[in-house]
Backbone as CSV, one residue per row, in Angstrom:
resi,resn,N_x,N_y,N_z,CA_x,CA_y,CA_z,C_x,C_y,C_z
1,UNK,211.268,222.259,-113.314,211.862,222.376,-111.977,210.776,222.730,-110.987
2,UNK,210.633,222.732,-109.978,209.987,222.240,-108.423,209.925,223.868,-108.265
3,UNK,208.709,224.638,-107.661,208.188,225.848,-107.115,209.494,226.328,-105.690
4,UNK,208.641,227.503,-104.893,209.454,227.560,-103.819,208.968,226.918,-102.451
5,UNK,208.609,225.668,-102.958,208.332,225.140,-101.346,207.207,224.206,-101.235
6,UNK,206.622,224.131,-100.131,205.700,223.853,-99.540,204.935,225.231,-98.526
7,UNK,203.596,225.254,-98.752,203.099,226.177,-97.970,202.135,225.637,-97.091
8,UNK,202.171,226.215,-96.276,201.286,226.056,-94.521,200.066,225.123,-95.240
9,UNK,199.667,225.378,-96.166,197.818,224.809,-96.373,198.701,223.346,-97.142
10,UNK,199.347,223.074,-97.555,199.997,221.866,-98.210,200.222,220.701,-97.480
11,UNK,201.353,221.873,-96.153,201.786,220.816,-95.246,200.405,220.557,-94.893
12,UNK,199.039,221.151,-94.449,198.275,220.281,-93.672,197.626,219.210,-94.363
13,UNK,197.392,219.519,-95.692,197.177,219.038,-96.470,198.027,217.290,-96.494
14,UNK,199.206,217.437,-96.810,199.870,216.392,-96.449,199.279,215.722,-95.298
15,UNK,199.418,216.034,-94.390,199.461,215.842,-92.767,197.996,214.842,-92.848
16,UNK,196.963,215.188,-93.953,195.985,214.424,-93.367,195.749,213.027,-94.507
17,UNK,196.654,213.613,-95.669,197.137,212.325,-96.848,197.050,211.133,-95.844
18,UNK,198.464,211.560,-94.713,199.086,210.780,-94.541,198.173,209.692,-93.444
19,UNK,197.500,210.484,-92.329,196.648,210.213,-91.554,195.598,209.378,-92.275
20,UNK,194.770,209.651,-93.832,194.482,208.328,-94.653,195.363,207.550,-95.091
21,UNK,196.792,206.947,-94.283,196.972,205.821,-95.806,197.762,206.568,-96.250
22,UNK,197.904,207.798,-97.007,198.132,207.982,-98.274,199.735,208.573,-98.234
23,UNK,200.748,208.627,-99.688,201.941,208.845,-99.289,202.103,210.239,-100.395
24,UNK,202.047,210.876,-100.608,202.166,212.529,-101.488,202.916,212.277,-102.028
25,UNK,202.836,212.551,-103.504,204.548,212.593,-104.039,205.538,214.140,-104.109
26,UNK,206.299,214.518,-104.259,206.788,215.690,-104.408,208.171,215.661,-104.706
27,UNK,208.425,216.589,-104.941,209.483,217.088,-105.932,210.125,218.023,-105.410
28,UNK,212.066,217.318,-105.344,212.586,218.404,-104.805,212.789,219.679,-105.285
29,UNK,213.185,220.722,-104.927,213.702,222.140,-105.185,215.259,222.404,-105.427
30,UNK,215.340,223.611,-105.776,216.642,223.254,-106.499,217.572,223.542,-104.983
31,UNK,216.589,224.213,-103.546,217.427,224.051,-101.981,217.931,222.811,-101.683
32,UNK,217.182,221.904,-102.404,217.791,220.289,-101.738,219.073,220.153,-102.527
33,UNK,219.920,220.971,-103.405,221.030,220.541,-103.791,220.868,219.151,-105.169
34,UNK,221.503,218.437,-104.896,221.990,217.622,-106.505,220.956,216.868,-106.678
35,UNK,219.858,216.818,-105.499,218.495,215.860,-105.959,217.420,216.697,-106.135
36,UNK,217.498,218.225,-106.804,216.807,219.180,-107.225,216.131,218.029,-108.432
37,UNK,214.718,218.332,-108.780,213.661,217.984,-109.974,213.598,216.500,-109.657
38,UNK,213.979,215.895,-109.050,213.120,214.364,-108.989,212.380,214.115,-107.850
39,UNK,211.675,212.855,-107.965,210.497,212.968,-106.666,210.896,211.961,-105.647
40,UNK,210.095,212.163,-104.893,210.094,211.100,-103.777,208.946,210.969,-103.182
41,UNK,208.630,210.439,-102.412,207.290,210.275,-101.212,207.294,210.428,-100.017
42,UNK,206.273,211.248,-99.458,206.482,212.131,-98.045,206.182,210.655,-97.385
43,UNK,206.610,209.692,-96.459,206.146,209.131,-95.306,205.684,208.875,-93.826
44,UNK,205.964,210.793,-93.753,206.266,211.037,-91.877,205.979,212.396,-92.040
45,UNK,205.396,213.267,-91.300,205.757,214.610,-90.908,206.245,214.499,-89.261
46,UNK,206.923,214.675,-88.859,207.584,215.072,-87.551,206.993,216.331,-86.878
47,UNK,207.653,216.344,-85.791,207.230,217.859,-84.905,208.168,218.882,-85.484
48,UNK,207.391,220.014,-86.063,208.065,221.078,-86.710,208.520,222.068,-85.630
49,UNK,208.519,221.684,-84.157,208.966,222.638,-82.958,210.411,222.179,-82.816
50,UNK,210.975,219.990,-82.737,212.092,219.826,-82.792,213.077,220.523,-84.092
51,UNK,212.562,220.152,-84.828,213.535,220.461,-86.486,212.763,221.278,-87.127
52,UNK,213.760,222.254,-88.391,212.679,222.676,-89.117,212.595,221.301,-90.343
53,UNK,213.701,220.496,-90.083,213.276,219.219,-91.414,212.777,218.475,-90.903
54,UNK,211.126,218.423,-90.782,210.239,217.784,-90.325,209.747,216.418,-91.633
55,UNK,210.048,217.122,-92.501,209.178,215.893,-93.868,210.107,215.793,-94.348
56,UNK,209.908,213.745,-94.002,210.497,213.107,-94.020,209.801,212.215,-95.099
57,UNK,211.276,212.234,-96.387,210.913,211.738,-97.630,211.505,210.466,-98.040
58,UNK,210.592,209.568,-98.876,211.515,208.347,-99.159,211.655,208.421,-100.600
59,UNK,213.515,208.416,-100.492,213.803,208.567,-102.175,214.717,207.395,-102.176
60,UNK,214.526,206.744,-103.676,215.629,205.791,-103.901,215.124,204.549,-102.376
61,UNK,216.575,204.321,-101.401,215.896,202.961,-100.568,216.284,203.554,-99.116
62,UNK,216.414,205.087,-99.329,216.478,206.076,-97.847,215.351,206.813,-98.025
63,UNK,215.168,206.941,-96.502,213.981,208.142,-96.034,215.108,209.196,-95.085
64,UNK,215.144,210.355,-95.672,215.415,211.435,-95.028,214.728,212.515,-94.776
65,UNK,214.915,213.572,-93.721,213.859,214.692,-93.572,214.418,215.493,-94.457
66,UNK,213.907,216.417,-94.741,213.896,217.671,-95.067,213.077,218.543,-94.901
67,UNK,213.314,220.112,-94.944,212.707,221.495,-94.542,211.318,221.356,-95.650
68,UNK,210.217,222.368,-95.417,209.402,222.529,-96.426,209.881,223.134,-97.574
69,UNK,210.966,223.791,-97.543,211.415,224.904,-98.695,212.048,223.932,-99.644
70,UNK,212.578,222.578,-99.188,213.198,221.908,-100.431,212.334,221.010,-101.095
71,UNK,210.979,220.835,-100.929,210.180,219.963,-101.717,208.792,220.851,-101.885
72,UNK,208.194,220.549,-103.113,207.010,221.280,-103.215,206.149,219.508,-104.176
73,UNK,204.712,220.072,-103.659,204.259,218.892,-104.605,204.007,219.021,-105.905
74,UNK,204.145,217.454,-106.295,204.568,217.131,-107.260,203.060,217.386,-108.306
75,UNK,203.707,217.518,-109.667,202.093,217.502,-110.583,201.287,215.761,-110.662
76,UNK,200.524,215.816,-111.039,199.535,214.538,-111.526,200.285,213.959,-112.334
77,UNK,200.710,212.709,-112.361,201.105,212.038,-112.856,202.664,211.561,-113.648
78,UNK,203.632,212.587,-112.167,204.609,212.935,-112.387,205.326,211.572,-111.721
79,UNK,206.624,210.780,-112.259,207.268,209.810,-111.650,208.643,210.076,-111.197
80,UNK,209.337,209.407,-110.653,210.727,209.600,-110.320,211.655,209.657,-111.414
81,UNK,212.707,210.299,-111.844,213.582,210.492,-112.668,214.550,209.922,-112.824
82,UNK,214.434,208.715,-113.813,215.642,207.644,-113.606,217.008,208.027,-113.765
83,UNK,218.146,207.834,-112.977,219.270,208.126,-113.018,219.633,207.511,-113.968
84,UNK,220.531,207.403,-115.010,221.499,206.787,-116.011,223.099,206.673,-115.426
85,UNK,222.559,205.997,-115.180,224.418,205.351,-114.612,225.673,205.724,-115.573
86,UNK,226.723,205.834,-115.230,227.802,206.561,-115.408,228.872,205.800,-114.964
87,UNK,229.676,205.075,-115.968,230.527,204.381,-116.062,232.288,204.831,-115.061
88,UNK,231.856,205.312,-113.665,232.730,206.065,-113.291,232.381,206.604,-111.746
89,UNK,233.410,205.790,-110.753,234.312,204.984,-111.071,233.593,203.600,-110.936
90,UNK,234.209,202.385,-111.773,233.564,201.354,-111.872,234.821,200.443,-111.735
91,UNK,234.377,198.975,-110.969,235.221,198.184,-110.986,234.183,197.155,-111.331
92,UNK,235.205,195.625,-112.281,234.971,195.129,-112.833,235.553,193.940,-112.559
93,UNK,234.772,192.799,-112.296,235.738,191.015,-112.197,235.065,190.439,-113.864
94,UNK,235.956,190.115,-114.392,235.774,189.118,-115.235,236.659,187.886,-115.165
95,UNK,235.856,186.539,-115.681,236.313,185.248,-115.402,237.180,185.467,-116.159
96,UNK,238.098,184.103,-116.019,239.174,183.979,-117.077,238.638,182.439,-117.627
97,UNK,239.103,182.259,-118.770,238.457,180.847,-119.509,240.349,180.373,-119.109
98,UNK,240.018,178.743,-118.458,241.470,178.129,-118.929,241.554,177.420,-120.550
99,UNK,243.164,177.542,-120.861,243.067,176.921,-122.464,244.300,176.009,-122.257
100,UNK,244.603,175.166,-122.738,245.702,173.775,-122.479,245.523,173.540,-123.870
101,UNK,247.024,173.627,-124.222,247.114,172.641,-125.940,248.295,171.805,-125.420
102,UNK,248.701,170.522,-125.643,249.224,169.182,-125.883,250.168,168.701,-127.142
103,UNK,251.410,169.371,-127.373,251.765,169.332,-128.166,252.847,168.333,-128.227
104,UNK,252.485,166.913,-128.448,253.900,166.333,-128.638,255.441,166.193,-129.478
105,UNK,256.639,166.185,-128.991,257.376,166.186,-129.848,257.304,165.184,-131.495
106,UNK,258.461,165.636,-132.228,258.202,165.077,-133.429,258.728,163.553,-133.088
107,UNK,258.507,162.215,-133.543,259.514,161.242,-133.532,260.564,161.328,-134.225
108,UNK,261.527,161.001,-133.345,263.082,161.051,-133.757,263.094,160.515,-135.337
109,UNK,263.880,160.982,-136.119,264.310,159.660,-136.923,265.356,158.557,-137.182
110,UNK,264.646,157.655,-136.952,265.990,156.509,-136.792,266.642,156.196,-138.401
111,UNK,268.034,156.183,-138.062,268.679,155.936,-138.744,268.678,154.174,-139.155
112,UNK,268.156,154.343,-140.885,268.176,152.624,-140.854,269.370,152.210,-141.871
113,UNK,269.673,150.660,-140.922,271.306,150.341,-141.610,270.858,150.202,-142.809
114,UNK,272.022,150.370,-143.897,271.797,150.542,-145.350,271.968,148.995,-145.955
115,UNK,270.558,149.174,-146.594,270.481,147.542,-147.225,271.461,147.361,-148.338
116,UNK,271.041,146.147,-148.598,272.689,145.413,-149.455,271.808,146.455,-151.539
117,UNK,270.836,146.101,-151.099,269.317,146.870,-152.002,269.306,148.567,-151.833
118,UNK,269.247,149.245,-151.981,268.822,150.908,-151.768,267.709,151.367,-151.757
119,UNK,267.152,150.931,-150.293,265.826,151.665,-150.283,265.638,152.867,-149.916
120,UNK,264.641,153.637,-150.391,264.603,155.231,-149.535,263.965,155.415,-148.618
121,UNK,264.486,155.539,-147.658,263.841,155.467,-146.222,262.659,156.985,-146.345
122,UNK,261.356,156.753,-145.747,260.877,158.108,-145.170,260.697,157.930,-144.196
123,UNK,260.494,159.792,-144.376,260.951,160.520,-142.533,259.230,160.345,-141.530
124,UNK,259.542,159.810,-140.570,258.444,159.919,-139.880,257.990,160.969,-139.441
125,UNK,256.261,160.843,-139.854,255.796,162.271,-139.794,255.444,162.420,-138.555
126,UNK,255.310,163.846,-138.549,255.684,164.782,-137.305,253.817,165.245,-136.850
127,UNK,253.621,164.713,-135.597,251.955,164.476,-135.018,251.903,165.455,-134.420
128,UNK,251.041,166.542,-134.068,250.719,167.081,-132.802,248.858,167.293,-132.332
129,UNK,249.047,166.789,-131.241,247.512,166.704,-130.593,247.055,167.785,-129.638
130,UNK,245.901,168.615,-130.299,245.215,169.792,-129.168,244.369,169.405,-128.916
131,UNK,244.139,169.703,-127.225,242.962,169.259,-126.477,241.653,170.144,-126.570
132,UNK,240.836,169.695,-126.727,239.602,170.818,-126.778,239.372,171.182,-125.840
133,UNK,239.288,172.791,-125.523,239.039,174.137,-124.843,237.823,173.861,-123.983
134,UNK,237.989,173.443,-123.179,236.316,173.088,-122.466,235.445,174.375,-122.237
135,UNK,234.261,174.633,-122.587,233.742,175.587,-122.555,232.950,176.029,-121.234
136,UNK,233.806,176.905,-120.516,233.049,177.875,-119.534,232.417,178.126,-119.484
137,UNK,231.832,178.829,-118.300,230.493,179.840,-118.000,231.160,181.450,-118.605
138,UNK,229.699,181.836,-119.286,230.195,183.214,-119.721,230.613,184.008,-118.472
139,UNK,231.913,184.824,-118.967,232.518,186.104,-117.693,231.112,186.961,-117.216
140,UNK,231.764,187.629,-115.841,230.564,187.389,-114.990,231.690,189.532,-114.464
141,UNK,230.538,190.014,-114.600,231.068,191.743,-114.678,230.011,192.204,-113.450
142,UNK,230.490,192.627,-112.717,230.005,193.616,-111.440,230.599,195.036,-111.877
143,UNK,229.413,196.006,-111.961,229.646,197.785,-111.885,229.106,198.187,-110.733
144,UNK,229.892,199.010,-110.060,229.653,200.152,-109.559,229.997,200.918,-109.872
145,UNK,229.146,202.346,-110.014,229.386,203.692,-110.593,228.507,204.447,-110.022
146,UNK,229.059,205.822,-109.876,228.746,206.725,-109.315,227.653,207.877,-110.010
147,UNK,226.560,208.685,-110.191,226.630,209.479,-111.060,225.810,210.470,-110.495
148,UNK,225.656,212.043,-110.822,224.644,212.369,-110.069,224.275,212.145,-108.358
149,UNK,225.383,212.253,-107.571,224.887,211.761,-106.296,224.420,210.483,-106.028
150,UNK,224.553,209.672,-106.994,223.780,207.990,-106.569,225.406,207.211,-107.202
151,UNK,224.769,206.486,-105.750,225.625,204.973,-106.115,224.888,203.983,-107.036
152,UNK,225.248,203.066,-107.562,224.570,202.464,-108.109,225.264,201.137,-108.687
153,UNK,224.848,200.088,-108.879,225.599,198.264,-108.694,224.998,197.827,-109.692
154,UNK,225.534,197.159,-110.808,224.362,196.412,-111.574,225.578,195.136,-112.373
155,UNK,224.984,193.910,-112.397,225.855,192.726,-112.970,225.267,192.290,-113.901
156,UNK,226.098,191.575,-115.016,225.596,191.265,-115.920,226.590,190.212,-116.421
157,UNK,226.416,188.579,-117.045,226.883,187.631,-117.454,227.123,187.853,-118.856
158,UNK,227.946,188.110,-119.568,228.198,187.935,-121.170,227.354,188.586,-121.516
159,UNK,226.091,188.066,-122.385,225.252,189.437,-122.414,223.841,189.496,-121.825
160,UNK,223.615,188.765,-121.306,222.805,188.496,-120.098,222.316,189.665,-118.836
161,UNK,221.831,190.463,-118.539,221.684,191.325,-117.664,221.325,190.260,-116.527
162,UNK,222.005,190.488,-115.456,221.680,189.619,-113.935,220.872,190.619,-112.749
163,UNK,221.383,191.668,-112.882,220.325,192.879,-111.886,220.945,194.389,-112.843
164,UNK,219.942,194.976,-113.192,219.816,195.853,-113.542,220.031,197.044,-112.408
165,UNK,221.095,198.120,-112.757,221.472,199.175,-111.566,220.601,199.426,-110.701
166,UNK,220.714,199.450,-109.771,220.481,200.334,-108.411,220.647,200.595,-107.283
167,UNK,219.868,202.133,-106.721,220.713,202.824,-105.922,221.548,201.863,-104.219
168,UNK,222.899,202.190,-104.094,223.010,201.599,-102.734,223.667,202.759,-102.151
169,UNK,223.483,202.792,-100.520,224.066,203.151,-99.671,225.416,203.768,-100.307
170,UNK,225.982,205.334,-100.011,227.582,205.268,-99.834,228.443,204.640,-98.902
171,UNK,227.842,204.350,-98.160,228.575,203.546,-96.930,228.695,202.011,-97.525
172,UNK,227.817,201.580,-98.333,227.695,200.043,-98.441,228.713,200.573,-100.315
173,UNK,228.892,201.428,-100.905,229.532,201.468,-102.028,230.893,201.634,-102.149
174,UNK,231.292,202.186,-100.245,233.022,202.380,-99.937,233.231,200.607,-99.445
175,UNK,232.385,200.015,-98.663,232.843,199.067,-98.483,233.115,197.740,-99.261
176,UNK,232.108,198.307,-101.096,232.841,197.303,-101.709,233.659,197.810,-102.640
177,UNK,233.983,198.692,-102.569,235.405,199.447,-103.349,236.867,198.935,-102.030
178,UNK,236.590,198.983,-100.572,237.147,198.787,-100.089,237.593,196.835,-100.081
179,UNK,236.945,196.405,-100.545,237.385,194.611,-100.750,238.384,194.384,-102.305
180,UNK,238.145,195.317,-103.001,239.180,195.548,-104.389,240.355,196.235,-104.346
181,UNK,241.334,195.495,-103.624,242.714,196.434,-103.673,243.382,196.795,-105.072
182,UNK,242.464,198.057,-105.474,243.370,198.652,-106.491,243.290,199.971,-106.148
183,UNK,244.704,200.717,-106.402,245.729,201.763,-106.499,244.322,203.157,-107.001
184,UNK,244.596,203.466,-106.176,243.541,205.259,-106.585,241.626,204.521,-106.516
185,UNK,241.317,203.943,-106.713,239.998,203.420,-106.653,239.424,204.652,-105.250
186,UNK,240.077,203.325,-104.289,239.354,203.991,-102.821,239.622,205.387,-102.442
187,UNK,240.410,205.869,-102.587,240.868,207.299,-102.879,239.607,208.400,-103.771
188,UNK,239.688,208.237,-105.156,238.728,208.426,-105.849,237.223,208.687,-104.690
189,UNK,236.948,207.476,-104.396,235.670,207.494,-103.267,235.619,207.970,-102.367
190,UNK,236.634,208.176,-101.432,236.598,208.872,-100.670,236.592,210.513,-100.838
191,UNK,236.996,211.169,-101.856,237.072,212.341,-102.393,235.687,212.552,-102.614
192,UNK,234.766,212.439,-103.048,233.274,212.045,-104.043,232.569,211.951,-102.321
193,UNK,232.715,211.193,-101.812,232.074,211.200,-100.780,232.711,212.749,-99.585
194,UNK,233.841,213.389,-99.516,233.744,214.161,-98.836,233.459,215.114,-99.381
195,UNK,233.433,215.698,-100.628,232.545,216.431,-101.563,231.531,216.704,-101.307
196,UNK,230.466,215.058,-101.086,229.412,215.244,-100.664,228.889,215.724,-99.422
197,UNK,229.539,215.517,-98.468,229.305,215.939,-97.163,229.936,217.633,-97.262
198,UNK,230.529,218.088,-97.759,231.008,218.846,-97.749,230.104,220.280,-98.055
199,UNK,229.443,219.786,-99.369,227.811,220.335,-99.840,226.824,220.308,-98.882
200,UNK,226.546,219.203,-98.001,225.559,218.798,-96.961,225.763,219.749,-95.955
201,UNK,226.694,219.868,-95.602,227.088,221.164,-93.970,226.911,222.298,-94.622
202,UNK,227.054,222.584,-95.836,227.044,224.190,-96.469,225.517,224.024,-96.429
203,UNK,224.915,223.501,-96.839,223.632,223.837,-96.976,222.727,223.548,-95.564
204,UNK,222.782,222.408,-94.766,222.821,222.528,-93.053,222.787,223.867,-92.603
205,UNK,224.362,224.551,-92.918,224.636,225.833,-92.090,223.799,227.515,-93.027
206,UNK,223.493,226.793,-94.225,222.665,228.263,-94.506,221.000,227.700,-94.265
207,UNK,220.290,226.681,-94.121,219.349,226.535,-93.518,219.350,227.214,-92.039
208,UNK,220.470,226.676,-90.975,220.236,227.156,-89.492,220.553,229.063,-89.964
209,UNK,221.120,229.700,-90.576,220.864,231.159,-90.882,219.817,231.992,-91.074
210,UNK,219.173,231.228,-92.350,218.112,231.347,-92.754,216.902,231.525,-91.798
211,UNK,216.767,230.401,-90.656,215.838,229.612,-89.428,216.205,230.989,-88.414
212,UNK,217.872,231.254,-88.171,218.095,232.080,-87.524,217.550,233.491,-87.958
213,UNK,217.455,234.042,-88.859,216.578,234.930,-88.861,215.364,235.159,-89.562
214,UNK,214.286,234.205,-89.415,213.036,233.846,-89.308,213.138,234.399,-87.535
215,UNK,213.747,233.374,-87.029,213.042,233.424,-85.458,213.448,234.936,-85.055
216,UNK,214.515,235.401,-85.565,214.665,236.981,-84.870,212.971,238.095,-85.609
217,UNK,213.253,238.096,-87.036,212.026,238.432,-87.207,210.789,237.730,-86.337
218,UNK,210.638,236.784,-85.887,209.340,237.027,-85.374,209.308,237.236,-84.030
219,UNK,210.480,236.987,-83.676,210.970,238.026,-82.044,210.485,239.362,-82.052
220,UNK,210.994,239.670,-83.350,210.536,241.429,-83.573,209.067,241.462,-83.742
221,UNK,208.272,240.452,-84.335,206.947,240.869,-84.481,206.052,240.834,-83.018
222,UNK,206.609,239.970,-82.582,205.949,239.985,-80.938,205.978,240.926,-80.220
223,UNK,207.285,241.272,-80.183,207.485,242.884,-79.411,206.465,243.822,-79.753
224,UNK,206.267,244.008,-81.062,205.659,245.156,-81.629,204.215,244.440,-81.396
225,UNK,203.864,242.941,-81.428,202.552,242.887,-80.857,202.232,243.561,-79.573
């Protein structure tokens, strides 16, 4: 797990990575909430006078800021921590194969007039013809699933992998739960997603606390300067 932070000589440190070219990797803290221990890459430092979430990280296919206290850097040769997808909630299209069988009736049997001779009539046999099953394209499976804070999409043909999971947007993961009218699905998502936001303002509002008394302490240190 990830130290407590980033410190003053780091950030500058960063600050001049970045000024070469270069992108830092680092590793959140367990302050950043459910993306505590995996990494990302600093791409921006901002003005630390507007926000205190000045570093601004690209994880997965978002760049968001965050404070120094939720990322510290990362060790040598440390990579991002692959999520394992989680069958939940997931929706699924599979093809359907059509099948047609052709079954004709039996022929009647005709009654034959009785010869002057006694022959034994046989019964006409009874035919039936099946059409061969034309063979389809293998069924064709779309997942989305949720796990760990990540969305995540991955398709696959019979046994064929077509894109291997990864992360999308929650906004782009309600809107394709929202094209599948089934019963509790979108519901489900929407719960999961206000969850999430729900975590996001709690931790928002003990950052501005936190910030709030930093700045009173150093109100107090000035005075006494």
């Amino acid at each position: 797990m990830a130290g407590q932070g980033l410190s003053d000589d780091e950030v500058r440190g960063i600050r001049e990575a970045l000024a070469a070219g270069r992108r830092p990797k680092v590793v959140f803290t367990a302050s950043a909430g459910q993306v505590a221990g995996q990494v990302g890459q600093v791409v921006e430092l901002t003005d630390p006078a507007v926000s205190d979430e000045f570093v601004v990280v690209r994880f997965g296919r978002d760049e968001l800021p965050f404070s120094p206290a939720d990322v510290a850097l990362a060790p040598k040769g440390t990579g991002r921590r692959v999520v394992e997808a989680k069958p939940e909630p997931a929706v699924q299209v599979a093809a359907v194969e059509p099948e047609f069988v052709l079954d004709t009736p039996p022929v009647p049997r005709r009654e034959e007039p009785k010869p002057v001779v006694p022959v034994e009539a046989k019964p006409a046999a009874r035919r039936a013809v099946k059409v061969a099953k034309p063979k389809g394209p293998a069924g064709l499976t779309v997942t989305l699933a949720y796990a760990e804070g990540e969305w995540t999409v991955a398709a696959q043909q019979g046994a064929k992998a077509l894109a291997k999971p990864y992360v999308v947007k929650p906004a782009e993961a309600l809107r394709m739960v929202a094209l599948v009218d089934v019963p509790g699905v979108q519901e489900a998502v929407e719960q999961i997603l206000a969850a999430e936001r729900a975590e996001a303002e709690q931790q928002a509002e003990k950052l501005r606390a936190e910030l709030a008394e930093i700045e009173a302490r150093l109100a107090e240190l000035r005075e006494a300067g």
